[in-house]
N, C-alpha and C positions, 0 to 999 in steps of 0.2 A: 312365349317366344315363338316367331313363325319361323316356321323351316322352310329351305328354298326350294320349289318345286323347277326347277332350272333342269336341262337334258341337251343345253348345248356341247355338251364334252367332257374330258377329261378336265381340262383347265377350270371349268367352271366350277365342277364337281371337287376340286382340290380348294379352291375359295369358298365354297361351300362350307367345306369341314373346316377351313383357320377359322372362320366366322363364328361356326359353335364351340368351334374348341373354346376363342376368344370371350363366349359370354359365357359360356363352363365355368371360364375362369373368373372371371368377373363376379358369378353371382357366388363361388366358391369364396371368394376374399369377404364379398359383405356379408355373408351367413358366418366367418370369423369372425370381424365386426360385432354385427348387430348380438351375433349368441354370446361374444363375454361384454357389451355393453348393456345389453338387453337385461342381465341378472341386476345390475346394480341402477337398474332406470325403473320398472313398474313391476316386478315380477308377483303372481301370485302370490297373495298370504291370508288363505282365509276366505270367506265368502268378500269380504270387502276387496280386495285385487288389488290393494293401493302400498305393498310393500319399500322399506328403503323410503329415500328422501323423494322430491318434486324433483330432480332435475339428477340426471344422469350423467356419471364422471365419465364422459366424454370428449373427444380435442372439439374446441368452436373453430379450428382452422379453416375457412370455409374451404381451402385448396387441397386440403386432405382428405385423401380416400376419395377419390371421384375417379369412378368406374365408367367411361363411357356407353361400352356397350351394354349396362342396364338401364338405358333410353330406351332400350325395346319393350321394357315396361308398363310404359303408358301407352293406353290406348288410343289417347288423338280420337275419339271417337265424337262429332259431333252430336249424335243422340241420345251417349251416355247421359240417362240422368239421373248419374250420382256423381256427377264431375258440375265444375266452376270456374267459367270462365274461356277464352275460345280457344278452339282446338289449335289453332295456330301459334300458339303461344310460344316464346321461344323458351320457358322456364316449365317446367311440368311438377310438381308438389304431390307424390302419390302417398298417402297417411293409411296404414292398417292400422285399424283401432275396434276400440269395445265400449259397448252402448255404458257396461256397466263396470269400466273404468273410471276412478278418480281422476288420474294424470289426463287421461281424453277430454272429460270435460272441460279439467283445466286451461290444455291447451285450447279446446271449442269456447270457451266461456271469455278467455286471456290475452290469446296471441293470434288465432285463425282472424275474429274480424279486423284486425290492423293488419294482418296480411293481406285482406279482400280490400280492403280499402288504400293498402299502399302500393301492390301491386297486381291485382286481380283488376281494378278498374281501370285501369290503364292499358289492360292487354298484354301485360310482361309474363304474369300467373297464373296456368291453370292449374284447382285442384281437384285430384281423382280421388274419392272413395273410394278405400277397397274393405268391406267387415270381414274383420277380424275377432268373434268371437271367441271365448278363451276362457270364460268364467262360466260354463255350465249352459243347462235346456236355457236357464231364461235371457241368457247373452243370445244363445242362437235365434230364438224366440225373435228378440227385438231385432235383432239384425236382418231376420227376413219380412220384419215388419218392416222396416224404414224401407228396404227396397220397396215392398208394397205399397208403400206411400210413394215411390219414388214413378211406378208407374202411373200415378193420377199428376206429375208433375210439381208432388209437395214433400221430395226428400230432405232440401234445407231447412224447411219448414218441421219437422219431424226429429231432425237432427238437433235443431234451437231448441224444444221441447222437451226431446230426452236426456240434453245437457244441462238443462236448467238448472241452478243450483239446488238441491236435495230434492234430483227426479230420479236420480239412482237409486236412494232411502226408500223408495215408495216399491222399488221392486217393479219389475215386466210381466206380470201375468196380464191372461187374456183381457178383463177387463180395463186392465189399465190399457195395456195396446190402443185398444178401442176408445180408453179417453183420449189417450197422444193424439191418435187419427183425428180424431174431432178438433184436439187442441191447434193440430196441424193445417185445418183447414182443408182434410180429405173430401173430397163430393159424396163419393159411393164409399158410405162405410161398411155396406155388405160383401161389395166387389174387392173392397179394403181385408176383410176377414178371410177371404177366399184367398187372396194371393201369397198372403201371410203364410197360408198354409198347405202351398202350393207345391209340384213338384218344381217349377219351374224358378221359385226362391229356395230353393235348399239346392240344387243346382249351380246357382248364384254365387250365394251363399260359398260354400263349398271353394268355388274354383279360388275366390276372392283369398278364402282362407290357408289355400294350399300351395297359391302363390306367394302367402306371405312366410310360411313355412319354410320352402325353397329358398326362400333368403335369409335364412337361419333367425328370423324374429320368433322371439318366445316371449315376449309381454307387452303391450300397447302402450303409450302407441310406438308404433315405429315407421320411418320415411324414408323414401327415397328423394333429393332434387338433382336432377338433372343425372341420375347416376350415384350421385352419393349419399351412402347413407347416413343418416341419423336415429339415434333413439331415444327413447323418453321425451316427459315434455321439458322441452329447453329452453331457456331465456331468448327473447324474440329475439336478440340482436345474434344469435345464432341462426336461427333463421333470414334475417335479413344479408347476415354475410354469407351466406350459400346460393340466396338468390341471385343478390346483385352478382358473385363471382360469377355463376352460370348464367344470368342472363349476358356479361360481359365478354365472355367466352362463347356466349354463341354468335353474339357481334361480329368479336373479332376473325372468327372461320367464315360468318355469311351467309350460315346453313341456315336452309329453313325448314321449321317442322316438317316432320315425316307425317303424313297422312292431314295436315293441317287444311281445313278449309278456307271459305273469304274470310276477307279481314274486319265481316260486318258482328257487331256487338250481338252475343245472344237476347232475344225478346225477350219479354216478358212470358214465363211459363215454359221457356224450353229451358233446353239441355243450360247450365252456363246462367240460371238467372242468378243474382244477386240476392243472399239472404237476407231479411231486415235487420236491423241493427237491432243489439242490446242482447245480442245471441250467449 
């Protein structure tokens, strides 16, 4: 969350503090939230991470629990590349998750491509990656691997791979790493191994992870849209009634993303490509 670097005055500096006070509070409510949702959606149990049922006793209201000021969230960053879809978007989908999560894949394998397909390509949806590791070295492992795949421009690609169904069975050590990359369609698999183990992905890494903490997630996945959260993997039409509310809610105010660039379609190979199907 940015803080306001403002020195016009008293008054400013009084708006200043409601502002944090107000996402204080904000990310206080979802970290209530997500921490008694979060036990009964994916919580650890065991090296497998796949506790409890698929789908998390949670309300599908999509009108409940939306925090506005946890829009500051999302980065809108058009270089990000571990986000989907363009910055501008008036919906933002931020997902903490684990490589070596069941429910992740589920949701990655189930519900993510009908999400990119019913509102990612249209420009209603973007979504941000944020890792989430949580199950040990070799969560961490992969998580700073996909980022390294994500600097050569093949983090979706990386993401379909490690989802795949029984690629979590096979386990993250180094040489798998190194087949993912390959499976990935990485260029430089040297430069690939380098980043992986990088100061600059465990940095990454790291922030990704302790922003999700901040919000009281304790088991993957867990999401924010537009403010509100959700946890576990949830039957799509929970997700579908969260988007359409917010993206019909940002309609109706008018707002346009915060740091959103043009309104032109990401290329092919940046930030925002479209992953192939059958993910």
């Amino acid at each position: 969350m940015s803080k306001s670097t403002s020195t016009s005055g008293p008054a400013s500096g009084t708006a200043s503090r409601s502002k944090a006070i107000m996402i204080v509070s904000g990310v206080a409510v979802a970290a209530a939230l997500l921490g008694l949702v979060s036990y009964t959606a994916t919580k650890p149990s065991g090296s497998g991470g796949d506790g409890g049922s698929s789908v998390a006793e949670v309300s599908v209201d999509p009108t409940a629990g939306v925090y506005p000021e946890l829009e500051a969230y999302a980065r809108r960053d058009a270089s990000d590349k571990l986000a989907l879809g363009r910055a501008d978007a008036p919906v933002v989908l931020i997902e903490y998750a684990d490589f070596k999560c069941g429910y992740c894949g589920k949701f990655a394998r189930d519900t993510e491509p009908a999400l990119v397909k019913k509102y990612v390509e249209d420009g209603t949806l973007r979504i941000e990656w944020r890792n989430f590791p949580i199950f040990g070295e070799e969560s961490e492992a992969v998580a700073r691997a996909s980022w390294a795949a994500g600097q050569q421009g093949r983090f979706w690609e990386f993401h379909r791979a490690a989802y795949a169904e029984g690629a979590k069975e096979k386990g993250f050590g180094k040489e798998r790493l190194a087949a993912l990359g390959r499976q990935a369609g990485v260029g430089d698999l040297a430069r690939f191994a380098r980043d992986t183990d990088s100061a600059a992905a465990r940095a990454a890494v790291s922030a990704d992870k302790e922003q999700g903490y901040s919000l009281g997630a304790t088991s993957t996945p867990s999401f924010l849209i537009n403010g509100r959260p959700i946890a576990g993997a949830q039957p799509m039409e929970t997700f579908t009634q969260a988007i359409d509310a917010a993206a019909k809610a940002a309609e109706a105010t008018g707002r346009k993303a915060a740091g959103g660039e043009s309104g032109e379609k990401p290329k092919s190979g940046e930030s925002g490509e479209k992953p192939a199907a059958g993910r």
